[in-house]
C-alpha positions in Angstrom: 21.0 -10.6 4.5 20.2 -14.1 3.6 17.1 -15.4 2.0 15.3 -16.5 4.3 15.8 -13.2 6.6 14.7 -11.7 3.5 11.4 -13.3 3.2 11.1 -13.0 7.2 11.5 -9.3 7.2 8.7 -8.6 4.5 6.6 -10.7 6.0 6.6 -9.2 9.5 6.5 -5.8 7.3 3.0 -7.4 5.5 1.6 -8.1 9.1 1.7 -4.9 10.6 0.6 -3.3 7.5 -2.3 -5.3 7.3 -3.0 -4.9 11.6 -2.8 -1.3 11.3 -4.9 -1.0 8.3 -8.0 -3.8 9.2 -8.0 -1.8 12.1 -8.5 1.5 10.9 -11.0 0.4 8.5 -13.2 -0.4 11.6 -12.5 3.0 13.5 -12.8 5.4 10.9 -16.1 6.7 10.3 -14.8 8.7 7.1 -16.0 6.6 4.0 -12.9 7.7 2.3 -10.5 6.6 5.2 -12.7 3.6 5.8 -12.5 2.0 2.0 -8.7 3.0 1.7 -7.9 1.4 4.5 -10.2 -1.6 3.6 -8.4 -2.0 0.4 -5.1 -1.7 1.9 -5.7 -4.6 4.3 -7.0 -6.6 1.5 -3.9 -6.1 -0.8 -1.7 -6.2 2.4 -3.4 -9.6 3.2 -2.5 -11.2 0.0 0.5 -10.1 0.0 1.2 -12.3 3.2 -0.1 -15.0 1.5 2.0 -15.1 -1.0 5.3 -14.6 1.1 4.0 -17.2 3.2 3.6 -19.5 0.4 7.3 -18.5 -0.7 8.8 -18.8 3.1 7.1 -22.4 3.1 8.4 -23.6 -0.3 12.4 -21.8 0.4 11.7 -23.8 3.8 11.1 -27.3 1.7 13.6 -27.1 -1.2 16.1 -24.5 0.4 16.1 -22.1 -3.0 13.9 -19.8 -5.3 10.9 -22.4 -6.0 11.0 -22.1 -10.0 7.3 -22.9 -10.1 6.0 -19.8 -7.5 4.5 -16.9 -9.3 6.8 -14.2 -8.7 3.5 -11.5 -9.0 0.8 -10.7 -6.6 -2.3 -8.9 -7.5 -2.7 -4.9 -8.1 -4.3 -2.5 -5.8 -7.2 -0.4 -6.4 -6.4 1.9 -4.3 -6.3 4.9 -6.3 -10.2 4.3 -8.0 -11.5 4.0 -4.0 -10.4 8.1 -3.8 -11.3 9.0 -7.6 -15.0 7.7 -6.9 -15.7 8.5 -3.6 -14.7 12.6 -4.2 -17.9 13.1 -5.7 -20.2 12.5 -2.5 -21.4 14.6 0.1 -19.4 14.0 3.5 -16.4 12.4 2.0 -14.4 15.4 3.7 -16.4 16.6 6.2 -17.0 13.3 8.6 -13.2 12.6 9.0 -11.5 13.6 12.1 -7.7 14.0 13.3 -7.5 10.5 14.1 -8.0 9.8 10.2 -5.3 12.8 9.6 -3.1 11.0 12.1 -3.7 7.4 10.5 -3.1 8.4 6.8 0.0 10.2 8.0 1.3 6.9 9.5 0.1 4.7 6.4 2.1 7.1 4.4 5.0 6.5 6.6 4.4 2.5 6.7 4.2 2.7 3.0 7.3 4.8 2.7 9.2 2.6 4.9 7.9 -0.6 2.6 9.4 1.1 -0.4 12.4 1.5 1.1 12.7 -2.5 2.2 11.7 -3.8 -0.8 14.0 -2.0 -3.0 16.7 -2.7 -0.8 15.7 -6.4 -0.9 16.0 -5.9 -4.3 19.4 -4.8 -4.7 20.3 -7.3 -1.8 18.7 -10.2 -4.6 21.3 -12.5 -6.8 18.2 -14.5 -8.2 16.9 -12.7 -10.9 12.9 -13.6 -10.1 13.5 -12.8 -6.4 14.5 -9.3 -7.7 11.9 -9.0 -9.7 9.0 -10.3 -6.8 10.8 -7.2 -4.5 10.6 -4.7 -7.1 7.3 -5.7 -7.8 6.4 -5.1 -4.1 8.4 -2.0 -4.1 6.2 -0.9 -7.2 3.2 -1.6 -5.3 4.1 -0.2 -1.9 4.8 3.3 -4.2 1.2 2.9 -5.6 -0.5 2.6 -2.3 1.8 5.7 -0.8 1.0 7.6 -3.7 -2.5 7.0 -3.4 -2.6 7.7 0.6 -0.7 11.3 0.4 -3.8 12.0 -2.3 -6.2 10.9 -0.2 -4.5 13.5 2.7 -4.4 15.6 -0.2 -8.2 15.6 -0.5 -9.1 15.5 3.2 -7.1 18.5 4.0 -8.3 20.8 1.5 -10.8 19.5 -1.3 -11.1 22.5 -3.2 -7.2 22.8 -3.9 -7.0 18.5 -4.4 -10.2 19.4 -6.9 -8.3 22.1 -9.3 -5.2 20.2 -9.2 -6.7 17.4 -10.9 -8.7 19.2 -13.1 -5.5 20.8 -13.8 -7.9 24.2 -13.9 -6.5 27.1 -15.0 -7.3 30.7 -14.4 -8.3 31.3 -17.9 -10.8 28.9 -17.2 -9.3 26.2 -20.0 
């Protein structure tokens, strides 16, 4: 795959992400679904931005643009989950279609993973490896942090005492 197919491909990839997820932000009612999926768009976004920028500049100059920041910024995906578990109705106003939305974010994410380390291996120039396996690394965080969050919604009380790491001794 050349270069420029390259950049294509995870940019279409960043696009739907970011559809899927700005619209389940608006149709969930869950506040847990609703900020995850917020959050996602907004990294997702950004990350579009910053491919675009690179697809623009590879356009211009027809090679790896040594003056393009190869990094994009973190997700906080996982601290939307770790302080939303504390409050009433974070479990109990989702519905299937929130089940059925994670379970395809999880998939989306998977699928992400998979692209960007295969980019990666694809890669000659050492910063574009490392700007695919940094998407890769952040495509891993936000799937990690959406099979929690199904984790949670699907049973609470199990999600809760894993994390506490609680034993039956109490300790």
């Amino acid at each position: 795959m050349d270069r420029m197919s390259s950049i294509e491909l995870a940019l279409k990839n960043e696009i739907t992400e970011h559809e899927f997820y700005l619209n389940e932000a608006l149709r969930s009612r869950n506040e847990l679904a609703k900020k995850m999926f917020a959050q996602l768009a907004k990294d997702e976004e950004e990350h579009m931005h910053r491919i675009r920028a690179l697809h623009e500049k590879l356009i211009k100059q027809g090679n790896w643009p040594k003056d393009m920041p190869i990094v994009v910024a973190g997700t906080d995906v996982k601290k939307i989950l770790d302080s939303i578990v504390a409050k009433a109705g974070s479990v109990t106003d989702h519905d299937e279609d929130d089940v059925k939305a994670l379970k395809k974010a999880i998939d989306f994410e998977s699928k992400g993973v998979d692209l960007y380390t295969r980019l990666t291996g694809l890669c000659q120039n050492q910063m574009e490896k490392n700007f695919f396996s940094f998407l890769a690394g952040i495509e891993r965080e936000h799937h990690r942090s959406l099979v929690d969050a199904l984790a949670y919604l699907n049973d609470p009380e199990s999600w809760l005492m894993q994390q506490e790491r609680a034993g039956l001794d109490g300790a």
